[in-house]
N, C-alpha and C positions, 0 to 999 in steps of 0.2 A: 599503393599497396605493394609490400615485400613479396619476394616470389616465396617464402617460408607459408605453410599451412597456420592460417589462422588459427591463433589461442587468446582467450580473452579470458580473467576473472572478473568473480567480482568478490569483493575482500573487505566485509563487513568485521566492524568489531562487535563480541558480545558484552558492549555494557549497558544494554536496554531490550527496548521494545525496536523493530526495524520502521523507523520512519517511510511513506510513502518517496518521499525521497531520495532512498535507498532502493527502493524497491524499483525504484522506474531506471535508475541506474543500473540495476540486474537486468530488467528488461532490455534498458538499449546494447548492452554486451551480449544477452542472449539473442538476439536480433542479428544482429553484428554475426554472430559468430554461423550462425544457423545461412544466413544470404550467402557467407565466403565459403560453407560448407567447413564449417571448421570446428572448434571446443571450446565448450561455456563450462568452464570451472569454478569450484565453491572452493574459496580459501578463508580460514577462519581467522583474524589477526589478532589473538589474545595475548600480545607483549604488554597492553598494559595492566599487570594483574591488581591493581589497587582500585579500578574502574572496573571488573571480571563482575557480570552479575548473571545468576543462579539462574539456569534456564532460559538465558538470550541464544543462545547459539540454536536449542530444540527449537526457540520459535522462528529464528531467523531458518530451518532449515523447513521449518511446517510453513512458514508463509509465501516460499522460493514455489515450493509443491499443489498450494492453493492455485497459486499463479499461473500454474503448468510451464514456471522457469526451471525444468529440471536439468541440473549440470550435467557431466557426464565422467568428471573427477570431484573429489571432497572429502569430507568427514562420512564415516560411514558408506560411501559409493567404492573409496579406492583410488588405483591407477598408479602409473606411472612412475610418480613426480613426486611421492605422498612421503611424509605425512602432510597433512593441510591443514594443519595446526601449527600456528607459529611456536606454541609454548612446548610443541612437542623437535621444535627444530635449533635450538638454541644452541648447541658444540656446532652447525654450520654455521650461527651468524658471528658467535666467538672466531670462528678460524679466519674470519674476511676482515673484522677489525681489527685483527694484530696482524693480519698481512695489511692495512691501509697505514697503520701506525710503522709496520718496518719501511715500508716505500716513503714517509714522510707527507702522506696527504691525511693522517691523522695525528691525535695526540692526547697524552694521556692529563686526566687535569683533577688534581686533588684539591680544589675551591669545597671547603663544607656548604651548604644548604646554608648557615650563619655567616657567613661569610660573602655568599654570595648578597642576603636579602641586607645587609651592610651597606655593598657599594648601590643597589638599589633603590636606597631610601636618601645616601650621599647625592644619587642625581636629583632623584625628586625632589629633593631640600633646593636644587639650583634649577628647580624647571626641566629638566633634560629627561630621558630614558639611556638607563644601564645597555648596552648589548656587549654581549661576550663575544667579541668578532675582533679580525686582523687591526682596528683601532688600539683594543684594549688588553688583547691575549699576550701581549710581551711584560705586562706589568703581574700577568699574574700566576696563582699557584701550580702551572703545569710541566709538561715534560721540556716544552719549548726552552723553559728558561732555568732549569734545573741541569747539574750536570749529570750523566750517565751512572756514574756511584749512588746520588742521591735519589736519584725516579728509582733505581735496583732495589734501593733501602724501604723506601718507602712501602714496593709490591712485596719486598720478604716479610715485614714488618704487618702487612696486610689491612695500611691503610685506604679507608675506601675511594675508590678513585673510578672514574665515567673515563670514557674516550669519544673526546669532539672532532669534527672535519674540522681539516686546515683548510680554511676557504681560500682560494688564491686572488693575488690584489690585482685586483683594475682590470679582470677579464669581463668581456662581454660573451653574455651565452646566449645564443639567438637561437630557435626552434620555431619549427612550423607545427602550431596545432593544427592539427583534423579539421576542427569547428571552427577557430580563433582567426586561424592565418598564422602569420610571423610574429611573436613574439618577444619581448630582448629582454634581457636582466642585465645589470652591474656587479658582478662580487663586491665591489666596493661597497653597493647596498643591503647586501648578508650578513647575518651571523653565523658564527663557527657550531651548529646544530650536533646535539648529541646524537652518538650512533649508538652505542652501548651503555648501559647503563651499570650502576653501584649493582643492585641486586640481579647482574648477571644476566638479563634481558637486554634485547636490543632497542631500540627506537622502531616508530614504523618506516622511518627513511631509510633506515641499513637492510629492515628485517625484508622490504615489499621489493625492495631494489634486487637483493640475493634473491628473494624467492622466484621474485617475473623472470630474472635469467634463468635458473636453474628450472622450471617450470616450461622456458623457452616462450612466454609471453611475446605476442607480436604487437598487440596494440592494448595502451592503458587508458579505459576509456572512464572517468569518474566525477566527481563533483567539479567546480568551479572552486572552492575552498581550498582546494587541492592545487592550484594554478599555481603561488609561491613558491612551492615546494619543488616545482619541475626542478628549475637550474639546480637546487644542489642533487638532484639526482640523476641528472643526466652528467652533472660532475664525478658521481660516484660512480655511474658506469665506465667513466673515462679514465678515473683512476683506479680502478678494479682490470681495466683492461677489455673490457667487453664493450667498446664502442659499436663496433659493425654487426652486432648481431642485439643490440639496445631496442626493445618497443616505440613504435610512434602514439605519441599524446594525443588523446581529444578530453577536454574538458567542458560538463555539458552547462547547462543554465541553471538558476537558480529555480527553485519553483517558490512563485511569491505568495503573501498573504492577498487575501481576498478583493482587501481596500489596505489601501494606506501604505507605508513602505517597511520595505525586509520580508525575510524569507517567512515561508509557510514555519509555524511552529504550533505543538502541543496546546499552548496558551488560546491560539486562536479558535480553533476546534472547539476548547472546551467555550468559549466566548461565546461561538458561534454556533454551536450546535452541531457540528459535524465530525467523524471518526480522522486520525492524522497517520494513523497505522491501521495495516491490512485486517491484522486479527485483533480479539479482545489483547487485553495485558493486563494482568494482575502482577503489581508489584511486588517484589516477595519480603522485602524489609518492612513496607507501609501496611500491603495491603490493599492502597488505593487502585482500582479499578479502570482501565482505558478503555476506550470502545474503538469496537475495529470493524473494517467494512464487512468481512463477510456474516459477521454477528448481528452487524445491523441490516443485514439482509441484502447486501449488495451481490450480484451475481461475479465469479473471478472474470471471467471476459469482459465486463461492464468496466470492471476496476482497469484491467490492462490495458483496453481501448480507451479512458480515460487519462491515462499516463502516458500512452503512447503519444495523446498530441499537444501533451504537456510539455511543449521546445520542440515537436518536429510534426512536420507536416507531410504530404505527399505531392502538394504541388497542383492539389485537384481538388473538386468541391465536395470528395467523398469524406465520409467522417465516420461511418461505420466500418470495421477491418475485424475479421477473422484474426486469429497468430498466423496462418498459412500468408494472407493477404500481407499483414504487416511484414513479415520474413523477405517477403517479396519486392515488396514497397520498400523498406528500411535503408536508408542511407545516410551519410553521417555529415555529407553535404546540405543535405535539407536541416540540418539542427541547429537552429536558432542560435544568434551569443546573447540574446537580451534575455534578460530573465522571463517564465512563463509566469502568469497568474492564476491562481485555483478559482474554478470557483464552485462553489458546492450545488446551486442547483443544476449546474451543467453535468455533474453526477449523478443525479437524480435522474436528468433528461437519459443520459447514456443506460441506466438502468431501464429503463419505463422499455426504451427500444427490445434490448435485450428479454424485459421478461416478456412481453409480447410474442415475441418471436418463440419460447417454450411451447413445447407439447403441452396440452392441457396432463395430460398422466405425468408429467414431470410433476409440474406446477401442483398435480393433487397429492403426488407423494411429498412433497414438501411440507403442502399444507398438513399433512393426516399428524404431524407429531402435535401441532398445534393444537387441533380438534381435540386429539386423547388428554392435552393437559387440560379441556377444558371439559372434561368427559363423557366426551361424544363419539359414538361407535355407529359410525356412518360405512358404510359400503361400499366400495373403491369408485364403484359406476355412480353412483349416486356426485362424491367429491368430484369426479371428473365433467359430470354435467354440470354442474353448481361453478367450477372453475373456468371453464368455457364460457359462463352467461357472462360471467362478472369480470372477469382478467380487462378486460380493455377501462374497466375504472383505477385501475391498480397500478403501484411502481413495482412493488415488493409484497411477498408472500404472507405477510403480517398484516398487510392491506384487505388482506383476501375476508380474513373473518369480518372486518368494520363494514366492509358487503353483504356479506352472504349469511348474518350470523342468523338472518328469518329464515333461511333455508334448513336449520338445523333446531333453531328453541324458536318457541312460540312468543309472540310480545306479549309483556307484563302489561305496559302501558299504551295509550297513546296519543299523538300529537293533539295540545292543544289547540291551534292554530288551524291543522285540517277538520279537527271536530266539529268547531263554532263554523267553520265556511261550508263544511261540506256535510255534517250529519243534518239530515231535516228530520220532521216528525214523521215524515212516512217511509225513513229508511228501512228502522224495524221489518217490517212488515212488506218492502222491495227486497228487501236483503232473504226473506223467510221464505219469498218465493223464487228465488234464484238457487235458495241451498236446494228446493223441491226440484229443482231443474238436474241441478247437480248430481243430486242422487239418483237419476232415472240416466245419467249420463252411464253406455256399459261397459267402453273403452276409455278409459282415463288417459288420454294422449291433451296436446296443448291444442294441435290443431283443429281435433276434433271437438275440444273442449268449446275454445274458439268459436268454431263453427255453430254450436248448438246456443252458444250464449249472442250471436249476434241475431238467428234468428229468431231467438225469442225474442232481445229488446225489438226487433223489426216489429213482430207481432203485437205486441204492449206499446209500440209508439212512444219508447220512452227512450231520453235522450243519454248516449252512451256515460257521460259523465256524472250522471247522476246515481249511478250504483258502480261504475270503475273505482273511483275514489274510494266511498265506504269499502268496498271487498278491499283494494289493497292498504286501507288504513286496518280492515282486519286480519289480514294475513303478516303484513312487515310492522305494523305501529306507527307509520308515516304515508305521504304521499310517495314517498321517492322508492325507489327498486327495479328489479328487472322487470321484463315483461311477465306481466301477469297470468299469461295462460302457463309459460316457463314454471312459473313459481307451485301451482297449483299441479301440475304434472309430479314437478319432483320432491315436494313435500306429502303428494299422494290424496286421495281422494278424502277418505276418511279423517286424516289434518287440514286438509282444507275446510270440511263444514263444520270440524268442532270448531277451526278458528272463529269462523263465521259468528256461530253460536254464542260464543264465549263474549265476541264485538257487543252482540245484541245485548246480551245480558251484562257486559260493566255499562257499554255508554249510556244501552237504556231508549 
């Protein structure tokens, strides 16, 4: 650790929805930065505008918020350092690439798009691949090999032209990741990567490098994917001049598919039945429809304590963690280099924990939107004991109704299977004299309901599952539900014997 005050981004592009794997990347820099006591900032990297889609950035900034990943510089927050919009920073990353082109570690290259898919199709005709690197950049259309009058003519003349790094030959660039350890490259095994582009934007290699300096980033903590790209930018820091005050690298693991090999993607999800991004996403070209955890009813804690030990651990058999706990716990030693595996019922598993642990009045405001779409105008207290009985069968709030929907409408039908086993001919008429019971009952509570229904079966000598069954085949439409005296409390006296009645009168 630099003695510099911790800064960390995290520096999504808006051309989608944010994958979970983006999102746990925000996580581990929020983490990161919150342990050093430091800044988790939101940088937005829209250089490539032909990939720019309509409303990525609101969701990338609404699903950081779900998370309770909130930066504390960004789009919309402020600060310092800003703007946090690359497309809003482009005369700084123009001023760095014509200072990397006069020091001679870049260079300007007017190769057209036809010209280049040319010599592309010449290797591939020989088995080979094309790369534009210190091999092949003396053969072609750039500043390198042009003289000083001619690159002049060309820029007056306003033919379109990129600026590539000069990779230098046969250096070796060794860096210690965070995560990795020591890592080594070859220049030899590079190519000369665009920094600037035709249409006046930069690459993300010019654009992320200017801005983590200027920004004063101390550590770059991001994908695995991201790993090739170090050497040439710890070369541009080098040849920018900014070595000793350059970020240290960690790059995290992969998060895999379920079964089988490669990373967790979209494809799978839909395959498998499970959400790949936080929030819903509606495509705005297609249309087509994503599904996102918190729509599918995932709690944000659930999700972030599932990400969290997606590549890092604490070292101990705990597996449940507050954000407080995790801040605490976070290290960048404990993160894994092999890739992590998803796997989706262990999603579930972390949900089930978390809804458990809700207040029932949470859990009943939750539910009460769902009740009114199905319109039902039930009473806060009423939802909060009905939530209470039934939460421990439940992952998610959606679960709530496939429980408790006797507590709210009366059964239409019911079970075949407990009718033939459990109605006899003299239920009618056990059943007629339990409603008589009921009605002489003057406190309608469970346990004194309870109380009165065991001593009468005492009294009758009749055996308790010979009328528990029928009541709550008449009250739910099955065998299965809460406790019985529970149910008849909170559907209320007067619901309780018409159900009764109503049992009599379909089965008969």
């Amino acid at each position: 650790m630099n003695s510099r005050k911790v800064r960390v981004r995290f520096a999504p592009s808006p051309t989608g929805p944010l994958h979970m794997g983006g999102v746990r990347t925000a996580l581990f820099n929020y983490l990161f930065a919150k342990k050093h006591g430091g800044d988790f900032l939101l940088r937005i990297e829209d250089t490539d505008q032909a990939r720019y889609v309509q409303g990525a950035e609101e969701y990338i900034i609404e699903a950081l918020s779900w998370c309770g990943l909130n930066p504390v510089e960004g789009p919309g927050i402020g600060g310092g350092f800003g703007p946090y919009r690359q497309s809003e920073r482009k005369e700084i990353y123009r001023q760095y690439a014509q200072q990397l082109v006069e020091r001679g570690n870049a260079y300007y290259a007017f190769d057209t798009p036809e010209e280049l898919d040319q010599l592309r199709a010449a290797a591939e005709a020989e088995k080979q691949v094309f790369s534009y690197d210190l091999h092949t950049r003396g053969k072609l259309n750039n500043s390198l090999n042009l003289s000083a009058a001619e690159v002049e003519q060309k820029i007056t003349m306003g033919e379109p032209r990129i600026i590539r790094f000069k990779m230098p030959e046969n250096t070796d660039v060794i860096e210690k990741d965070l995560i990795r350890g020591e890592v080594k490259f070859n220049t030899n095994q590079l190519d000369d990567k665009v920094l600037f582009k035709a249409d006046g934007m930069p690459t993300y290699h010019l654009a992320n490098v200017v801005d983590d300096h200027l920004m004063q980033i101390t550590h770059v903590i991001r994908g695995e994917e991201w790993l090739p790209s170090m050497p040439l930018h710890i070369l541009l820091y080098e040849a920018l001049g900014w070595s000793e005050t350059r970020p240290q690298f960690a790059h995290l693991p992969l998060i895999l598919k379920p079964t089988g090999k490669g990373k967790l993607s979209k494809r799978d999800g839909d395959k498998m039945g499970f959400p790949v991004f936080p929030l819903k996403w509606t495509d705005p070209k297609t249309g087509d429809v994503s599904r996102g955890y918190r729509e599918d009813g995932y709690f944000p804690e659930a999700f972030v304590n599932l990400l969290a030990l997606l590549g890092w651990n604490a070292g101990t058999e705990q597996e449940f963690f507050t954000m407080d706990e995790l801040i605490s716990e976070f290290s960048l030693e404990r993160v894994v280099k092999a890739g992590a595996r998803f796997d989706p019922e262990k999603a579930k598993w972390f949900n089930r924990h978390y809804f458990q642990q809700k207040d029932d009045a949470v859990l009943a405001a939750a539910f009460r939107p769902l009740l009114a779409e199905k319109g039902i105008d039930a009473s806060e207290e009423r939802v909060v004991k009905v939530v209470g009985i039934v939460k421990e069968r439940c992952e998610f709030v959606a679960e709530l109704w496939e429980q408790s929907d006797y507590f709210f409408v009366a059964p239409e039908s019911y079970d075949d299977k407990t009718v033939k086993k459990k109605w006899k001919e003299d239920t009618p008429e056990k059943l007629q004299e339990i409603t008589a019971l009921f009605q002489s009952i003057e406190q309608w509570d469970a346990a004194i309901i309870k109380e009165a229904f065991s001593n009468f079966m005492n009294e009758k000598g009749w055996g308790f599952g010979v009328v528990m069954v029928p009541i709550r085949l008449a009250l739910v439409g099955t065998s299965a539900g809460a406790d019985l005296f529970d149910i008849c409390e909170i559907i209320g006296k007067t619901e309780t014997i018409s159900r009764i009645q109503k049992a009599i009168a379909k089965i008969g």
